[in-house]
C-alpha positions in Angstrom: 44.5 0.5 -23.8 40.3 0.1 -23.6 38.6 2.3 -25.5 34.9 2.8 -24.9 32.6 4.8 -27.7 29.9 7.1 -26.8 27.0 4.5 -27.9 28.6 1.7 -25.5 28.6 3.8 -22.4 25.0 5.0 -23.1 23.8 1.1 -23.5 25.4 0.5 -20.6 24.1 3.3 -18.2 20.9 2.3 -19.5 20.6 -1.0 -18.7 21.2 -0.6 -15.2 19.8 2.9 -15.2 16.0 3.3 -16.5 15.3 -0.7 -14.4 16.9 1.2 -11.4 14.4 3.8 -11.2 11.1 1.4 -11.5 12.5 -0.7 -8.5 13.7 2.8 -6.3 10.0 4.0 -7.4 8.4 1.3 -5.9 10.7 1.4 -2.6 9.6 4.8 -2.1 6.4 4.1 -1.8 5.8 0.6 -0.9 4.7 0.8 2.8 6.8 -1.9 4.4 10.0 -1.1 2.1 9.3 2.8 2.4 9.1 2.3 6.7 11.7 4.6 8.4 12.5 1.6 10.7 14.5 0.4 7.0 17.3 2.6 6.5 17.8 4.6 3.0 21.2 2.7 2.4 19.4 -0.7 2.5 16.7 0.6 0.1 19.2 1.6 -2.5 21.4 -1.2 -1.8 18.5 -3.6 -2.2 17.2 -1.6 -5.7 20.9 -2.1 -7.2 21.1 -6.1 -6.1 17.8 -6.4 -7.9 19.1 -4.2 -11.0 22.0 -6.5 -11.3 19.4 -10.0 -10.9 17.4 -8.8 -13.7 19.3 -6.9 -16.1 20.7 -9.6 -17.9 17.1 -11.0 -18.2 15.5 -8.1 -19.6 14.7 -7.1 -23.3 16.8 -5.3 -25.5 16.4 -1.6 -24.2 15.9 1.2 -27.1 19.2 2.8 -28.5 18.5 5.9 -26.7 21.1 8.3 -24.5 20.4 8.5 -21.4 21.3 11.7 -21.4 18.7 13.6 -23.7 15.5 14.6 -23.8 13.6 11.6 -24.5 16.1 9.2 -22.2 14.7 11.4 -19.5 10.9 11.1 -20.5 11.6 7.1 -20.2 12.9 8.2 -16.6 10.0 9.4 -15.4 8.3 7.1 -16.9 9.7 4.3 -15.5 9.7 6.3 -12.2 6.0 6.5 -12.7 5.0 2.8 -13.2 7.2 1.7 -9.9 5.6 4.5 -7.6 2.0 3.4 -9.3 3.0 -0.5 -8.3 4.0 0.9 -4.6 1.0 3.0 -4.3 -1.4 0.1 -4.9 0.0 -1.6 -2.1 0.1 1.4 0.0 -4.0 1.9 -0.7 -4.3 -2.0 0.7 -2.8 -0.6 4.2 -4.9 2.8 4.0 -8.2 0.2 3.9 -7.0 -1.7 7.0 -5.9 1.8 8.9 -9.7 3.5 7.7 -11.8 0.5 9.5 -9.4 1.6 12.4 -10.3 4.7 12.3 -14.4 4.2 11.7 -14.0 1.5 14.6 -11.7 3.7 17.1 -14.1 6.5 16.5 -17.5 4.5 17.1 -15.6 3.1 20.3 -15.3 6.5 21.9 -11.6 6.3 21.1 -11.5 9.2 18.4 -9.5 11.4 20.7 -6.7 8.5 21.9 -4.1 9.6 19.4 -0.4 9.2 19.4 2.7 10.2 17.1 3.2 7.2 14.5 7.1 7.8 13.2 5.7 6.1 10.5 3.4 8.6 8.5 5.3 11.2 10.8 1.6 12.6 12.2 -0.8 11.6 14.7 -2.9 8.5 14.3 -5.9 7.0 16.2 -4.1 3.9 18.0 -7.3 1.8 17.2 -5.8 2.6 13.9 -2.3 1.9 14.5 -3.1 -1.2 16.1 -5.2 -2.8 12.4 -2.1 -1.4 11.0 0.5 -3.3 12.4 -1.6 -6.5 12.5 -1.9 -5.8 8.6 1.8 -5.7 8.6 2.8 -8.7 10.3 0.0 -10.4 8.2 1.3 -9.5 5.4 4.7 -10.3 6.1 3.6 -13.7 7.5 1.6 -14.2 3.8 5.3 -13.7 1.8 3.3 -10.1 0.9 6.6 -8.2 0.0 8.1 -11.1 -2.1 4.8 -11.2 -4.1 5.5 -7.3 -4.9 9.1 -8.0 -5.8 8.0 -11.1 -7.8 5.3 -9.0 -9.7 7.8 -5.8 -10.0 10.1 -7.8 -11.8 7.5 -9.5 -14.1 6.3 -6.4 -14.5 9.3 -5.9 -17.2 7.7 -8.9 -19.2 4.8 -7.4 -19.3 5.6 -3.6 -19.7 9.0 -3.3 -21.4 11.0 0.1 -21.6 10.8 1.7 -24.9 10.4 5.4 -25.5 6.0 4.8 -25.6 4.5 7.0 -23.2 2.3 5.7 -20.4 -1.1 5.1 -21.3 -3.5 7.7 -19.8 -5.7 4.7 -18.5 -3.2 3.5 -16.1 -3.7 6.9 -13.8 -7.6 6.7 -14.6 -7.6 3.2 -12.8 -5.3 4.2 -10.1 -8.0 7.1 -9.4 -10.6 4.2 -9.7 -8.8 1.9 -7.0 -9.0 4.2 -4.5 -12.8 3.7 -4.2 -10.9 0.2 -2.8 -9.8 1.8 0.9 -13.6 2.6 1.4 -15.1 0.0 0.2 -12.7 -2.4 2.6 -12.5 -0.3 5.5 -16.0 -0.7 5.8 -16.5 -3.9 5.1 -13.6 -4.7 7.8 -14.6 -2.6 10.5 -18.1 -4.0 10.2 -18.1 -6.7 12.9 -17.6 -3.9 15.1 -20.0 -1.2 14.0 -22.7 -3.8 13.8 -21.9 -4.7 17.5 -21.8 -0.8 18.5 -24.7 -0.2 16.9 -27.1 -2.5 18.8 -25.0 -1.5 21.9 -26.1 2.0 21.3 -29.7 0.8 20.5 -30.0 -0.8 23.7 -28.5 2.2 25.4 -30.7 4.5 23.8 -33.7 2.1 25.4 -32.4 2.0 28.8 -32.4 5.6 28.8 -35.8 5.8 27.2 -36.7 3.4 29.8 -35.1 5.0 32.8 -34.3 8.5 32.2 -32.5 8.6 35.7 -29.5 6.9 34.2 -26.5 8.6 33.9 -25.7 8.3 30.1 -22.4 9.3 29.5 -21.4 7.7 32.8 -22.7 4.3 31.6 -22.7 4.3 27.9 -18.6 5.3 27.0 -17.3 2.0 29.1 -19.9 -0.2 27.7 -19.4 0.7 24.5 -15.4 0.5 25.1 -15.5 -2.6 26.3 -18.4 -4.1 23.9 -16.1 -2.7 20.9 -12.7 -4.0 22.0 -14.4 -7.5 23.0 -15.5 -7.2 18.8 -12.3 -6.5 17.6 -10.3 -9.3 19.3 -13.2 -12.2 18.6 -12.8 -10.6 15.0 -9.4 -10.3 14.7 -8.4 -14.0 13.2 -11.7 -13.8 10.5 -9.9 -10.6 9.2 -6.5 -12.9 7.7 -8.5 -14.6 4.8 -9.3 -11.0 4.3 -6.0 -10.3 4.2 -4.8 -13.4 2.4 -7.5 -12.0 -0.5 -5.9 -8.7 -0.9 -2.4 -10.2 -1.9 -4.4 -11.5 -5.1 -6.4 -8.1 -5.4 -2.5 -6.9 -5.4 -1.8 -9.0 -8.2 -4.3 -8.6 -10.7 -4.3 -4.5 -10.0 -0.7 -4.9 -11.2 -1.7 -6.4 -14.2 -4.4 -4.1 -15.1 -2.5 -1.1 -14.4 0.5 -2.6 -16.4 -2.1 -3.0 -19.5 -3.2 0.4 -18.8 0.1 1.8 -18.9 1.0 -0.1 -21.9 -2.2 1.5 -23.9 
């Protein structure tokens, strides 16, 4: 008859346990594996496949319950790091869906919202449109195996252990979210630019003829001005794209040195 001892079961539950919850963290957040369109079954399913590829690889894990107070501080902690790893990526998308937003808005298009299932609210569909062309980018760049590759290097470079997380590793999360302004301005700037001396030249015409009808003129020509700028700047926007895969990487690595203290 098998006979298991208390210290066995612990070891066991916690090496499939505390890598669990730094892959399910990253699920949860990760805007492609965190889409509603992917059903919660396959997320979990997909989190224990990748439990069971890389626990056997892993370091030796501390001789700690899992069951006790500080079994459930490594928990959260290792809940922490995975949702920190998903949020990175997830602050890449909100850069792409901001110049949507700064370009639908210059457009005229501010008010042309619809529901996005999604994020579950309205969004503009200029928006929605940089959104899913960041998407299939992404996808088209192996984006969501670089994040699995660097999740599970990530134990390499961050082992569990009972340590906590290094205050530094929320500081620089705070720090990359200067990121979504700085690139949804810089992507959305073919088209502001290309506005902007639209509305100059408006702004002359009317000067110049003050019979002109304004808003009966100026919302189609700047429509039609700014969609003509997105589409010619549509294909300079993938080396963009291709760049932020790399910005993914070395975040990672930063925040995983943060964390680390």
């Amino acid at each position: 008859m098998l006979s298991f001892t208390q210290g066995q079961v612990d070891a066991w539950l916690a090496l499939f346990w505390w890598p669990y919850l730094r892959i399910f963290g990253l699920m949860i957040v990760d805007p492609f594996f965190s889409s509603r369109s992917i059903p919660v079954r396959v997320r979990v399913g997909l989190s224990i496949l990748l439990v069971l590829l890389v626990a056997p690889n892993l370091q030796p894990l501390p001789h700690i319950p899992v069951v006790s107070p500080q079994g459930i501080l490594i928990a959260l902690k290792e809940l922490l790091i995975g949702a920190s790893l998903g949020f990175t990526v997830r602050l890449i998308f909100t850069g792409m869906e901001m110049a949507g937003h700064l370009s639908g808005l210059q457009m005229g298009l501010g008010f042309a919202t619809f529901y996005d299932p999604q994020h579950a609210t309205s969004t503009p569909v200029v928006a929605q449109l940089l959104s899913l062309f960041m998407l299939l980018v992404f996808l088209a760049f192996d984006g969501h195996l670089v994040v699995l590759r660097a999740l599970l290097e990530s134990y390499a470079q961050l082992p569990i252990g009972p340590a906590p997380p290094g205050a530094g590793g929320l500081k620089l999360m705070a720090d990359f979210g200067a990121f979504v302004f700085r690139s949804g301005v810089m992507l959305s700037l073919p088209v502001l630019a290309a506005l902007l001396v639209t509305n100059l030249a408006i702004g002359v015409m009317t000067r110049a003829a003050p019979q002109l009808n304004v808003f009966a003129i100026g919302f189609p020509l700047t429509l039609a001005i700014g969609a003509g700028a997105l589409y010619l700047s549509l294909p300079y926007l993938v080396p963009y794209i291709n760049g932020f895969l790399g910005e993914i990487t070395r975040h990672f690595l930063k925040l995983l040195r943060a964390f680390g203290g």
